[in-house]
C-alpha positions in Angstrom: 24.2 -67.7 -53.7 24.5 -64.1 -52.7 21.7 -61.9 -51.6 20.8 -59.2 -53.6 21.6 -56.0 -51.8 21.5 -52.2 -53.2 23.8 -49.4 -52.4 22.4 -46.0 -52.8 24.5 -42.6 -52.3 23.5 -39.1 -52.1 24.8 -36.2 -54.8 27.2 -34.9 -52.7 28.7 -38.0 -51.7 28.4 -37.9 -48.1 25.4 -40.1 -47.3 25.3 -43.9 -48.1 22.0 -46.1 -47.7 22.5 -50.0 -47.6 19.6 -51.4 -48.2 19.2 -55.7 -47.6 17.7 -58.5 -49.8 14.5 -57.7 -47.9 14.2 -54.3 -48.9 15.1 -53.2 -45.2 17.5 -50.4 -44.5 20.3 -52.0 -42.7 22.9 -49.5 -43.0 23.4 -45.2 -43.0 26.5 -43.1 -42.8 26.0 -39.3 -43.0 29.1 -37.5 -42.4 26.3 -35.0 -40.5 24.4 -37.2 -38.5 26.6 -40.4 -38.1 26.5 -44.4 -38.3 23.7 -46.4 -38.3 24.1 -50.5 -38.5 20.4 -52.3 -38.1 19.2 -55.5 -38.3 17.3 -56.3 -41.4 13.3 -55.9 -40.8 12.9 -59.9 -40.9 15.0 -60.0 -37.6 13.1 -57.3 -35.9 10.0 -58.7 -36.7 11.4 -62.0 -35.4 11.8 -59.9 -32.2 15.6 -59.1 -32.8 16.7 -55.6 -31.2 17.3 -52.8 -34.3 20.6 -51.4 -33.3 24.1 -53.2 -34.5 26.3 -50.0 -34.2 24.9 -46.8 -34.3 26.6 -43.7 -33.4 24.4 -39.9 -33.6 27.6 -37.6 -34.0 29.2 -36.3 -37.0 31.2 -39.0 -38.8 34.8 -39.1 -40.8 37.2 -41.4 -42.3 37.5 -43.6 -39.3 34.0 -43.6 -38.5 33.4 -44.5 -42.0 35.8 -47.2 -42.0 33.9 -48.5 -38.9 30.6 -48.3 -40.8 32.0 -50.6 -43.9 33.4 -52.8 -41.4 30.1 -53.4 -39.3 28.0 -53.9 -42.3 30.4 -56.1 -43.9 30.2 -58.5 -40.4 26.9 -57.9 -40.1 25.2 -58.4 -43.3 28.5 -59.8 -45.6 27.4 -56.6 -47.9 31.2 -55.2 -49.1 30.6 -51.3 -49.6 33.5 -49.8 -51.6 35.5 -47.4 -49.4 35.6 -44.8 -52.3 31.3 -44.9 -52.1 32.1 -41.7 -49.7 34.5 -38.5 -50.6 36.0 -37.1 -48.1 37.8 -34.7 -50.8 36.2 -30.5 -49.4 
């Protein structure tokens, strides 16, 4: 059975919010402000550590390859490369 999972994205289609069958955040990319891979808030309640891959610099098209990547690994969510436009 597959979790339920929700992917939200800003208007301008350069922020993406992954957000896990527990209603946790486990996932940002901002094209501003960089990658951000977390635990769900089960795990950290469990005592798990937040951070998965998390990166505070501007991000691009390899970065956001990375961030699909990790949160595929981490939390087998698939988030469609095309969520993000990379199109100025």
């Amino acid at each position: 059975m597959t979790k339920p999972y929700c992917i939200d994205v800003s208007s301008r289609r350069d922020t993406v919010w992954v957000t896990a069958h527990d209603g946790s955040c486990v996932g940002r990319f901002s094209k501003c402000f960089g990658i951000d891979v977390h635990r769900t808030a089960t795990e950290q309640l469990a005592g798990a550590d937040q951070c998965l891959r998390c990166t505070h610099e501007p991000a691009g098209e390899a970065e956001w390859r990375e961030f699909c990547e990790a949160v595929l690994l981490h939390h087998e969510i698939e988030v469609p490369f095309g969520t993000i436009s990379f199109e100025e």
